[in-house]
Structures are given as structure tokens and as C-alpha cells.
C-alpha positions in Angstrom: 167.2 140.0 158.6 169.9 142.0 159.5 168.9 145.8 159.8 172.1 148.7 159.4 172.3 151.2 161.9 173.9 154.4 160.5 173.3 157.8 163.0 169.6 157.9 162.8 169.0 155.8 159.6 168.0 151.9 159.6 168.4 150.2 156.4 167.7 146.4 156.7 169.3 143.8 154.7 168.2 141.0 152.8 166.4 139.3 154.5 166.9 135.5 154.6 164.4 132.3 154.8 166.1 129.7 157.4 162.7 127.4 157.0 160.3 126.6 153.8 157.2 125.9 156.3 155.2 128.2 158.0 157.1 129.8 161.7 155.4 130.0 165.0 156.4 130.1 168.7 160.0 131.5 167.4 163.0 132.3 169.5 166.2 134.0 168.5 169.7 133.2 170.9 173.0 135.0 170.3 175.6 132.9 170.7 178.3 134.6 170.0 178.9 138.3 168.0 179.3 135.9 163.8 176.6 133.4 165.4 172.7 132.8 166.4 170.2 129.8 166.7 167.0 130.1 166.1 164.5 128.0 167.8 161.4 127.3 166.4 158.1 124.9 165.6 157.4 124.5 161.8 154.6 121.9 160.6 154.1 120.8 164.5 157.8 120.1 165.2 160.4 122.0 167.1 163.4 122.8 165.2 166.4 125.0 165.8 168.8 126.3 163.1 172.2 127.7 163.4 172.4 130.9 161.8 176.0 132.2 160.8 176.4 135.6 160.2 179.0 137.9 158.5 178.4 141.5 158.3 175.1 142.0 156.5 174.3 138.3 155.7 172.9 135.5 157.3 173.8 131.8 156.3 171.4 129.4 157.7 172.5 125.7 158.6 170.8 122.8 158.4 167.7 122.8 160.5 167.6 120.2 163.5 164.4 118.4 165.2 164.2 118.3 169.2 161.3 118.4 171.9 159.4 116.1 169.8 156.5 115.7 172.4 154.2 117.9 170.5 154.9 121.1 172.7 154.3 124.1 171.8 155.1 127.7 173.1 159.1 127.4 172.4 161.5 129.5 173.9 165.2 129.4 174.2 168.4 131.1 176.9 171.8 130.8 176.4 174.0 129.2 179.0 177.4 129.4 177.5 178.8 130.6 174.1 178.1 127.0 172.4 175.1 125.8 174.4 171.6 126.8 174.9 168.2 125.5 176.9 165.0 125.3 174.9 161.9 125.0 176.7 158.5 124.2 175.4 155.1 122.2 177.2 152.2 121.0 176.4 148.8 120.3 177.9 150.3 118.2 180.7 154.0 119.0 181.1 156.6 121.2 180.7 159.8 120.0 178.6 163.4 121.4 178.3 166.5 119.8 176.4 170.4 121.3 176.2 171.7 121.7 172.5 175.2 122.1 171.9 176.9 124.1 169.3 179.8 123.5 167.3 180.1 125.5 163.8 176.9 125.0 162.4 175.9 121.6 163.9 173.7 121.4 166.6 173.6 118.3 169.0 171.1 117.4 171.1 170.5 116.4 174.7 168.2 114.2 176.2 164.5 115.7 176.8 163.5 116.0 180.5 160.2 116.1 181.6 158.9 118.5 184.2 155.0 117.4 185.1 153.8 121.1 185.8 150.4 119.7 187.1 152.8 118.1 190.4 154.8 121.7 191.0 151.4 123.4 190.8 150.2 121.0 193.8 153.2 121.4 195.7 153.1 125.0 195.5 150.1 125.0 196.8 150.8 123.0 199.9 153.6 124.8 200.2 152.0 128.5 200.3 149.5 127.3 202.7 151.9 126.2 205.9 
């Protein structure tokens, strides 16, 4: 939703459903100042969504699948004005993909794997020198 800032008054706008499912492990990128993607895991798959907006609306794209390794706890950074990192693990290792933006397509990159359990081991050597 969009809220309206006015002095000391918020008024929030309409708000706007991007996904039918139920959300969790959301996060929110501004790409640019008419353009946002939200990344997200919705019936055990990670999504991301363009969201396109133009002064008190929000237009949702089509939603797109990506870290399909059943991770969970989501999160996403923006690296330039049309791509972002989204991160996400699960109980063994750590994932992170690149996802391009152009209009209201999102493409994908390929999914690297980061085997947390190996850093953890390493830092420990490491620590102890």
C-alpha cells in the first residue's frame, strides 16, 4: 500500500494484493522512484514480483519463481537500478541468485550455493591462529 504524506497526516491508499497465497519471509527493493520488486515465499516457493507504481497505485506484474531449493528466510539488496540479489538458506546451505529487471519482467540468474556448515569451520580455524 501506498500511504500519503501530507504535514502531519498519513492517509494510505488502496492497498493492493500482488499474490492470492498466503506471504511470509517478504522483502521489499526500490528499484527505482515508479518501480519496486518484491521478494517473497508463497505456498513453499520463492517468488519475486515487479511492482509498478504511479502516484497512489501499485500495478503488480506477473509473479516469478527462483531459489527453488526449499529455502526459506528470503531477503533481497539492490545492486543497480535493474538488478537485485536475493538471498535465502536452508538447513544446510545458504543460496543467492541475481534477477534482472526490465519493465515488468524479471529474469533470472543461476542459483549459487554457499555450504554455510564449510565457512562456519573455516572461521573457526581461522579465529583460533
Amino acid at each position: 500500500v501506498i500511504l500519503d504524506v501530507s504535514g502531519s497526516t498519513i492517509s494510505p491508499a488502496t492497498p493492493v494484493a500482488f499474490e492470492q497465497a498466503a506471504v511470509d519471509y517478504c522483502s521489499v527493493v526500490v528499484m527505482t522512484s515508479t518501480q519496486a520488486v518484491v521478494a517473497y515465499r508463497a505456498s513453499s516457493t520463492n517468488k519475486s514480483c515487479v511492482l509498478n507504481i504511479s502516484t497512489s497505485t501499485i500495478t503488480p506484474g506477473t509473479a516469478f519463481t527462483h531459489l527453488s531449493q526449499n529455502a526459506i528466510y528470503l531477503s533481497a539488496a539492490k545492486v543497480s537500478d535493474t538488478e537485485l540479489l536475493v538471498t535465502s538458506r536452508n538447513s544446510s546451505n545458504a543460496f543467492y541468485q541475481t534477477l534482472s529487471v526490465a519493465n515488468s519482467l524479471i529474469t533470472t540468474g543461476p542459483v549459487k550455493i554457499l555450504n554455510t556448515l564449510q565457512l562456519w569451520g573455516k572461521r573457526q580455524k581461522d579465529t583460533h591462529k
